[in-house]
N, C-alpha and C positions, 0 to 999 in steps of 0.2 A: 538524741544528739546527732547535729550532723557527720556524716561518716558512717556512720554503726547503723545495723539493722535490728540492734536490740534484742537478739536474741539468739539462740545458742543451739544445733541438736545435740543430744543424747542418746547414743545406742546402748544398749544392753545385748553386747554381741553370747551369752551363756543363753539367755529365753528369746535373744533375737527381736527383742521391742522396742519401739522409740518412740524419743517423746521433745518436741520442742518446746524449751524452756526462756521464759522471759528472763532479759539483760536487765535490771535497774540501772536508772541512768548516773545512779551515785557509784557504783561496781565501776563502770565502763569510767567516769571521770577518774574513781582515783586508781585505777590500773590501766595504765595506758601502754599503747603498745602491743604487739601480738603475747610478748615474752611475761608483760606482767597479766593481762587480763589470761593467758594461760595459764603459769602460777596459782593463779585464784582459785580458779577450777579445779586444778589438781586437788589443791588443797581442800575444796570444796568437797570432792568426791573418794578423799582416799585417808587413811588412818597411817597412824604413824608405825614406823617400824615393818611395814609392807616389804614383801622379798618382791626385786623390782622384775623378773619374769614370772610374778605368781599372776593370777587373773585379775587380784587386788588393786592394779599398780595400774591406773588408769592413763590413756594413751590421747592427748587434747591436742588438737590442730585451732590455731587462733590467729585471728589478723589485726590487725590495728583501725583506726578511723582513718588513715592516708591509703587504704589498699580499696584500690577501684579509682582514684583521683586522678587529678592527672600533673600531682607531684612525681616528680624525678624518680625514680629508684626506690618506689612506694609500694610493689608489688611484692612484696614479701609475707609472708606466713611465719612463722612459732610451730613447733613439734614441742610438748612439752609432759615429761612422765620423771619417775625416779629411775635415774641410771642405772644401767646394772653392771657399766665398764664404771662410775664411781660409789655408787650407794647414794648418790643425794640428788638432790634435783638436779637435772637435763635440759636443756633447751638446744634448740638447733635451728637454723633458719633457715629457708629457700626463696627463692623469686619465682617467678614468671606470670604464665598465665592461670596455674591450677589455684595461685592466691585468688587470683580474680573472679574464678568460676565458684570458690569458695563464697566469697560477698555478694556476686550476683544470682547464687544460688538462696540467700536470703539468710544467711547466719554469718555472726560473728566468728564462731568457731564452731567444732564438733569436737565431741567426750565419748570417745569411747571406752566402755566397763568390761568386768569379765572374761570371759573367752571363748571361743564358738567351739563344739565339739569334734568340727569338724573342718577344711581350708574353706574359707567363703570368702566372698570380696562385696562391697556396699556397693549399691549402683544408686545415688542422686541425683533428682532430675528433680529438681527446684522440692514442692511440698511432696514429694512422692518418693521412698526409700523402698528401694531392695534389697532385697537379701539374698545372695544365689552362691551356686555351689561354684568351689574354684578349686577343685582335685585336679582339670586338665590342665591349671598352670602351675602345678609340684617339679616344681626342679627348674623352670625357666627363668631369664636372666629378664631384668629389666625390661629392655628394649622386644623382648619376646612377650612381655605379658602388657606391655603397650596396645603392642600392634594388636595381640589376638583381644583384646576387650572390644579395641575400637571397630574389628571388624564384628564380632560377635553382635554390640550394639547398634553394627550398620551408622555410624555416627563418628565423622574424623573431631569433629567438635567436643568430643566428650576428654575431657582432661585427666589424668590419673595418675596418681601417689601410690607406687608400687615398691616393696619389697623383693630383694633376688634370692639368690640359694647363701648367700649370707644370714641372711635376717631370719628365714626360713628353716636355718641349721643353729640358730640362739647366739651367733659370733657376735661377741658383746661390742664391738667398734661398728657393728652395720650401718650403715646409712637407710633412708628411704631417700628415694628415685623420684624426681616428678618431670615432664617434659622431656622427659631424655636425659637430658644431659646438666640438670639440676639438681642439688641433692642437699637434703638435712641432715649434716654428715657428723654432727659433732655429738659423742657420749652415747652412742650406741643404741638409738632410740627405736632402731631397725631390727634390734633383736625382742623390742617390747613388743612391738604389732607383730613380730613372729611367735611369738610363743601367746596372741591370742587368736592363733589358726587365721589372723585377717591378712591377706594376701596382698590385692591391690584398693586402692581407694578411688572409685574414679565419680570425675564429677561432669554433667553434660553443662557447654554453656549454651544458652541459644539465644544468647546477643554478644559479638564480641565486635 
C-alpha cells in the first residue's frame, strides 16, 4: 500500500532479540492511522488482564500511511500500551521529525516486549539495531539524554524518544520526550518504557 512500508520491528528487550515482521496489507487497510494499527499490535502481543508496568504490557510506536508525505500536520506517531494512570488502553500522539525517521527508517511501527535487565537505549540505523547500555543517563532530564546520545553517536541527525526522571521513577502521568520539545503526554505511557529499564529510543535519519 502506498504510504506504509509494510512492515513492523519487534524487540524483545528481556533476550534482547529482534525480528522484523511483515504488515499484511489487509491489517494496514483496516486499521488506519498510527492509533488503530497500534491498537492491533498491542493487542496482537499482549494478554488480557496484564498489570500495565509488568514486562507483559507491551510498549508499540506506530505511524500512519500520511507520515513521511507531504500532507499538512502528517508527521505524527501513536505510543500505544495498557495505561497504568487508567488500566486500559493508552494512546498518546507526537509530531515532528522522529515520526519521520521512524518511516524512513523502513517500519511502520516498532513493539517492544518484556524488559531489559538492565537501563539500555535501542540505537536504529535503518536494518541494523543496537542494543547498548544506558546506566550514564540514570537520573538525566530529557534534553540531557538528547544531547549526550547525539554526541555519543557523533550524529546531530539521529532522532530520539526519550524518557526523564519521571518515567524512570514509574510516575504513572510521564510523558515520552522526542525532539525536545514534543511529547506523547497523554495516560502515562512514559512510566511503561520506564519500568522496561528502556531509556531513550533514538533513531538515525540519513535523508531528511
Amino acid at each position: 500500500m502506498y504510504g506504509y512500508n509494510g512492515r513492523y520491528l519487534h524487540v524483545d528487550l528481556t533476550s534482547g532479540t529482534t525480528q522484523v515482521v511483515e504488515l499484511a496489507q489487509s491489517t494496514l487497510r483496516s486499521y488506519l492511522g498510527g492509533v488503530g494499527l497500534g491498537v492491533r499490535l498491542l493487542l496482537e502481543h499482549s494478554e488480557a488482564a496484564i498489570e500495565p508496568l509488568s514486562p507483559q504490557n507491551p510498549l508499540v510506536f506506530a505511524s500512519s500511511g500520511l507520515a513521511g508525505t507531504m500532507v499538512p500536520t502528517s508527521a505524527k506517531h501513536a505510543v500505544v500500551a495498557k495505561s497504568p494512570l487508567t488500566g486500559l488502553v493508552g494512546d498518546a500522539l507526537s509530531t515532528s521529525f522522529w515520526s519521520l525517521a521512524l518511516k524512513l527508517a523502513g517500519y511502520d511501527a516498532l513493539v517492544t516486549t518484556g524488559a531489559a535487565p538492565e537501563l539500555i537505549y535501542l540505537f536504529i540505523d535503518n536494518d541494523i539495531v543496537h542494543v547498548r547500555s544506558a546506566k550514564h543517563l540514570a537520573g538525566k532530564s530529557t534534553y540531557e539524554t538528547i544531547d549526550t546520545i547525539r554526541r555519543r553517536i557523533g550524529d546531530e541527525r539521529v532522532k530520539v524518544a526519550a524518557i526523564g526522571p519521571a518515567g524512570e521513577k514509574l510516575v504513572r502521568y510521564a510523558s515520552i520526550a522526542n525532539d525536545n520539545y514534543r511529547h506523547a503526554g497523554r495516560t502515562g505511557l512514559g512510566a511503561v518504557m520506564g519500568s522496561k529499564n528502556l531509556r531513550p529510543l533514538p533513531y538515525v535519519v540519513l535523508v531528511l
